[in-house]
FIKEPA-32210 format. One record per residue (C-alpha): residue number from 1; residue in one letter; y negated, z negated, x. Coordinates in pm, whole numbers, plus 32768, in hexadecimal, padded with zeros to 4 digits. Example, Ala and Ser with C-alpha at 12.3 -4.5 7.8 and 13.67 -1.06 7.14 Angstrom:
! residues 2
(1, A, (81C2, 7CF4, 84CE)) (2, S, (806A, 7D36, 8557)) 
This chain:
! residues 229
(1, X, (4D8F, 9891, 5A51)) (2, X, (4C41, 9875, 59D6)) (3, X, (4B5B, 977B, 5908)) (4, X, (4A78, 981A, 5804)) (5, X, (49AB, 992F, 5884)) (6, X, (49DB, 987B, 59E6)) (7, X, (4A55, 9904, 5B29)) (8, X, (4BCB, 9911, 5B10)) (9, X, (4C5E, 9804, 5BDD)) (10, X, (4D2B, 984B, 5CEC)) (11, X, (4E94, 97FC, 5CCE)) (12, X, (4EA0, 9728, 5E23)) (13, X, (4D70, 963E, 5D6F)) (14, X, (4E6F, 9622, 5C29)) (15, X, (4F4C, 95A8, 5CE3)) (16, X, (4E79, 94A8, 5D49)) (17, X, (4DDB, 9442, 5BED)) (18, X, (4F00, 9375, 5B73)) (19, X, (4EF4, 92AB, 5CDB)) (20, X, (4D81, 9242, 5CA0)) (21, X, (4DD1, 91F9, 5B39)) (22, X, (4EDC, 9117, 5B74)) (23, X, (4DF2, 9070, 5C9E)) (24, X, (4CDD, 905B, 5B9E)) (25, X, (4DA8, 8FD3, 5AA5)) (26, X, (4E28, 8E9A, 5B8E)) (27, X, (4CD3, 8E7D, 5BCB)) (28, X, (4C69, 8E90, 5A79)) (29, X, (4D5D, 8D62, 5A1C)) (30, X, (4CE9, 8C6D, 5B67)) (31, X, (4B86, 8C7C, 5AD0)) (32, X, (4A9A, 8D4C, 5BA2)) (33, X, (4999, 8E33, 5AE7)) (34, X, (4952, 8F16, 5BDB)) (35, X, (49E7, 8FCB, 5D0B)) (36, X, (4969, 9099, 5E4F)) (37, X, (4A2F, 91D4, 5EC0)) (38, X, (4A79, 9108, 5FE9)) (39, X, (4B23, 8FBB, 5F24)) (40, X, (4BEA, 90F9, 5E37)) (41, X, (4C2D, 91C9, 5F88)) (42, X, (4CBF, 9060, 603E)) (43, X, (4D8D, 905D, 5ED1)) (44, X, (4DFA, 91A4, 5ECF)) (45, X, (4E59, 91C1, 6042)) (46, X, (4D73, 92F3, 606B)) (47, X, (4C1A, 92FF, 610D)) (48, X, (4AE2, 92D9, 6056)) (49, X, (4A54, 9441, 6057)) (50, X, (4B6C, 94C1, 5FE8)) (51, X, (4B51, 93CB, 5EB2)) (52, X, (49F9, 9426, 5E8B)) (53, X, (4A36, 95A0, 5E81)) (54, X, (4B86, 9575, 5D87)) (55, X, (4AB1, 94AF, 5CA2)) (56, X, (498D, 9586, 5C9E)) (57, X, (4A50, 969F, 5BBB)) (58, X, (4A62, 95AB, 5AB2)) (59, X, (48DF, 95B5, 5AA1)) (60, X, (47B5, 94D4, 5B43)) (61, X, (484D, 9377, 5AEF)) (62, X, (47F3, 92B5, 5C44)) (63, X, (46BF, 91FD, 5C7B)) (64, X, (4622, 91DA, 5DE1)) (65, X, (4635, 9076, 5E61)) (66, X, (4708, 9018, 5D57)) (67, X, (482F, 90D6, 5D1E)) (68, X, (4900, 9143, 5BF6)) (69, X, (4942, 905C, 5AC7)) (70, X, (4A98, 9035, 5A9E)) (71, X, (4ADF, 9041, 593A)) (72, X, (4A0D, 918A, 5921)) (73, X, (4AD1, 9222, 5A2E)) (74, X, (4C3A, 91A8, 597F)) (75, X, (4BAF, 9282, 585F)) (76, X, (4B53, 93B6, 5921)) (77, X, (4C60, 93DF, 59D5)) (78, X, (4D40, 937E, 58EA)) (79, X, (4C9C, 947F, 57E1)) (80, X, (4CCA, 9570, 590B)) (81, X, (4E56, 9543, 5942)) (82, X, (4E73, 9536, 57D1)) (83, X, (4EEA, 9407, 57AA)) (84, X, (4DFE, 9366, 567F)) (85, X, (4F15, 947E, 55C1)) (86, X, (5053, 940B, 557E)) (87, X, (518D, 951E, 55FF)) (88, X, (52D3, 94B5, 55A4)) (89, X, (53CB, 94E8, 567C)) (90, X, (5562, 9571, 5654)) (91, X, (5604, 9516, 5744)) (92, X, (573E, 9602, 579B)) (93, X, (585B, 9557, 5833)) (94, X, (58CC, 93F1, 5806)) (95, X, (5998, 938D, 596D)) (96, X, (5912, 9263, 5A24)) (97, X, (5781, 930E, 5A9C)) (98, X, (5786, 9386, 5909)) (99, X, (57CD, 9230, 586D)) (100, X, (56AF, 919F, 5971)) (101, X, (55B8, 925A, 58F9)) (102, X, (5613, 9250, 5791)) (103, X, (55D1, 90DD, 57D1)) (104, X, (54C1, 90F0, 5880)) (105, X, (537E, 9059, 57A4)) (106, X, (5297, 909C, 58BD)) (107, X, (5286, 9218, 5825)) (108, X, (520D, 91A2, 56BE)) (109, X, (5121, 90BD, 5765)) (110, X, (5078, 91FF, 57F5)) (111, X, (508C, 92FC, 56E6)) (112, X, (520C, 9384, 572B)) (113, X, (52D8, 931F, 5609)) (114, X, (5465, 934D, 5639)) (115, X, (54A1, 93AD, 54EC)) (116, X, (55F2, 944B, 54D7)) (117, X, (570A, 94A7, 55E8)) (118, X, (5823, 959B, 55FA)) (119, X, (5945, 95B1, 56A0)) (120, X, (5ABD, 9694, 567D)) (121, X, (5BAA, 951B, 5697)) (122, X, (5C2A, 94ED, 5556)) (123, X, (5C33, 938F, 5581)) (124, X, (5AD5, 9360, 55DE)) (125, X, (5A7C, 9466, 5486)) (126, X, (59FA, 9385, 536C)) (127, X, (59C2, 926B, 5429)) (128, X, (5857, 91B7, 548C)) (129, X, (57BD, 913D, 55D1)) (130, X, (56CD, 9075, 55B3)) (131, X, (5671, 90D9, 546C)) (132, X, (56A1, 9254, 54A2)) (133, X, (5763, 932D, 5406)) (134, X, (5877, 940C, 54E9)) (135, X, (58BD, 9561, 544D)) (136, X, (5992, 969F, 54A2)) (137, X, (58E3, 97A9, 556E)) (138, X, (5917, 988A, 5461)) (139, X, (5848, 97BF, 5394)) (140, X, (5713, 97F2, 54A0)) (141, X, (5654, 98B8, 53E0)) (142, X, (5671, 97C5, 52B7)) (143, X, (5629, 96A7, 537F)) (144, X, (54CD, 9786, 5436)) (145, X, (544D, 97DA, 52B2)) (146, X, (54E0, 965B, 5209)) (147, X, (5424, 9586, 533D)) (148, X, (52D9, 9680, 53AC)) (149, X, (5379, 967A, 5500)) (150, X, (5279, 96EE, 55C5)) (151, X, (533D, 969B, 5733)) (152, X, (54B1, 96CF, 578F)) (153, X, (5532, 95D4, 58BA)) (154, X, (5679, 968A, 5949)) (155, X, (575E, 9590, 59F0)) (156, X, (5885, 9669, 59C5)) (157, X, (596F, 96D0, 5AE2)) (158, X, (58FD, 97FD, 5BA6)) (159, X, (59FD, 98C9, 5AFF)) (160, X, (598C, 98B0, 59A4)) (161, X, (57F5, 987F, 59FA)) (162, X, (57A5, 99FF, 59DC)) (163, X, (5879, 9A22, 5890)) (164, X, (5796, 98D0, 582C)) (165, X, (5644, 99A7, 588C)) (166, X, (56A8, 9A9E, 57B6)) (167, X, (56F6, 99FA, 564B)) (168, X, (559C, 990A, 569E)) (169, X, (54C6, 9A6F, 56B2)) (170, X, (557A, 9ADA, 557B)) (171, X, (5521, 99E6, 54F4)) (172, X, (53E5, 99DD, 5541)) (173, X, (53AF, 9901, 5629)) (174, X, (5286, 994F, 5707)) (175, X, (529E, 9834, 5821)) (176, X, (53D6, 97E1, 58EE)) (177, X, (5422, 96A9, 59CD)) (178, X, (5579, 96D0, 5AAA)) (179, X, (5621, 95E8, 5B69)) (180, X, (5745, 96BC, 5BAD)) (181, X, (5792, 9777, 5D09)) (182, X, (5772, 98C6, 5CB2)) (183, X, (567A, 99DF, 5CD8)) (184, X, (5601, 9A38, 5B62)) (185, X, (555D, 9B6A, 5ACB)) (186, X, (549B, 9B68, 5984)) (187, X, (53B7, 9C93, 5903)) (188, X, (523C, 9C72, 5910)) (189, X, (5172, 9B62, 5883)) (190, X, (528F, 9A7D, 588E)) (191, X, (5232, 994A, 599C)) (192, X, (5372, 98F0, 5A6D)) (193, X, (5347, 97CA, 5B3C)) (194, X, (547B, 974A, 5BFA)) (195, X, (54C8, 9612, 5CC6)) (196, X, (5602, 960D, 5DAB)) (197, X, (563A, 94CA, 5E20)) (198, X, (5763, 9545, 5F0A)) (199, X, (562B, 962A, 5FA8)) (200, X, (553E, 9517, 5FC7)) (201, X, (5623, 9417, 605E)) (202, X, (5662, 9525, 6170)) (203, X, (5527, 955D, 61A2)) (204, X, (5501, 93EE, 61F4)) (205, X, (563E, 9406, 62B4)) (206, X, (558B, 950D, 6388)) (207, X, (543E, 9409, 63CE)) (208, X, (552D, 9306, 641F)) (209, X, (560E, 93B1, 6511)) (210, X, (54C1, 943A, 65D4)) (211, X, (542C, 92ED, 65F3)) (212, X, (559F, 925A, 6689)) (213, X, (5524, 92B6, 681B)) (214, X, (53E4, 9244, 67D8)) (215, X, (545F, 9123, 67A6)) (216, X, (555E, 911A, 68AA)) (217, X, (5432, 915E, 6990)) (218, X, (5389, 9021, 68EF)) (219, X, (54B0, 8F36, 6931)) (220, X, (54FE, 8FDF, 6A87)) (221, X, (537C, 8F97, 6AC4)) (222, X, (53A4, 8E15, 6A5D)) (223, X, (54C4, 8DEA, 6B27)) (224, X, (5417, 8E80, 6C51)) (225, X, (5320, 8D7A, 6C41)) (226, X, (5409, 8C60, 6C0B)) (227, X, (54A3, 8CA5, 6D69)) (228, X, (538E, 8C9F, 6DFE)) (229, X, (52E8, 8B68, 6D96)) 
């Protein structure tokens, strides 16, 4: 990713933007006008040069001994993730994670409209969430050229998610958001981003089990001094 004519930003500092803008932005609503990499760094739960060196692809916008302003920094980086556009949203599969995020305003709020969904129930076909419109998958590409998607959110079951790739591309959809368990393919120049929650909550799983003898150790530890007071 890239700004301008800027040095292209490193995908690791992307994935930071959106975790100093929504820091700024608490800021920004609690009243203070400026703030050092430190105060952002303490906010974002990273450490201050790293801060520093993120920022500085989006140009020279600190000031020594002062810091950044905050509103000027909510519009650079938010010019930088794109999100002073507006990119509606389909989203592709109405079970219960489909419905949330069909109802989830947070998404307008920050440029990510859910305009339209789809999904293969006939009972669900025709009907609204929230204000949006549920239509047959074989209506996708319809429902991509009707709305301006510019993002698909796939929240279908594994099974169907690669089938779901496929009619968004045709479509032309360029930029692809899945929630569903399955490892997806999609040509070049289409983005593919995917969340597995089952994955993630494993992952946890795996922290939690490692710290267990630690803190067996701890309470063996305690008890060891008990006795012997």
């Amino acid at each position: 990713m890239a700004v301008n004519d800027r040095e292209p930003i490193p995908e690791a500092t992307v994935a930071r933007l959106p975790v100093y803008l929504r820091s700024l932005l608490e800021l920004a609503a609690s009243g203070p006008a400026t703030v050092s990499s430190v105060g952002l760094a303490e906010l974002a739960g990273v450490n201050d040069a790293k801060v520093r060196k993120d920022l500085s692809y989006l140009g020279p916008h600190g000031t020594r001994g002062v810091g950044y302003n905050v509103d000027h920094l909510i519009v650079e980086i938010s010019r930088a993730l794109g999100v002073t556009n507006t990119w509606p949203v389909v989203v592709c599969g109405l079970g219960n994670l489909g419905q949330a995020l069909a109802n989830h305003t947070g998404f307008t709020d920050r440029g990510f409209p859910v305009v339209a969904a789809v999904d293969a129930d006939p009972d669900k076909i025709g009907t609204t969430v929230d204000g949006v419109t549920v239509h047959h998958p074989e209506h996708l590409a319809e429902v991509v050229a009707d709305y301006r998607i510019a993002i698909g959110v796939i929240t279908t079951p594994a099974d169907a998610a690669q089938e779901t790739v496929d009619l968004l591309v045709e479509a032309g959809v360029r930029s692809i958001l899945s929630f569903a368990p399955a490892v997806l393919v999609a040509p070049d120049g289409i983005d593919v981003r995917s969340v597995d929650l089952s994955t993630e909550l494993q992952i946890l799983g795996f922290h939690l089990q490692r710290q267990l003898p630690l803190q067996r150790d701890k309470a063996q530890d305690a008890g060891g001094v008990a006795e012997s007071c």
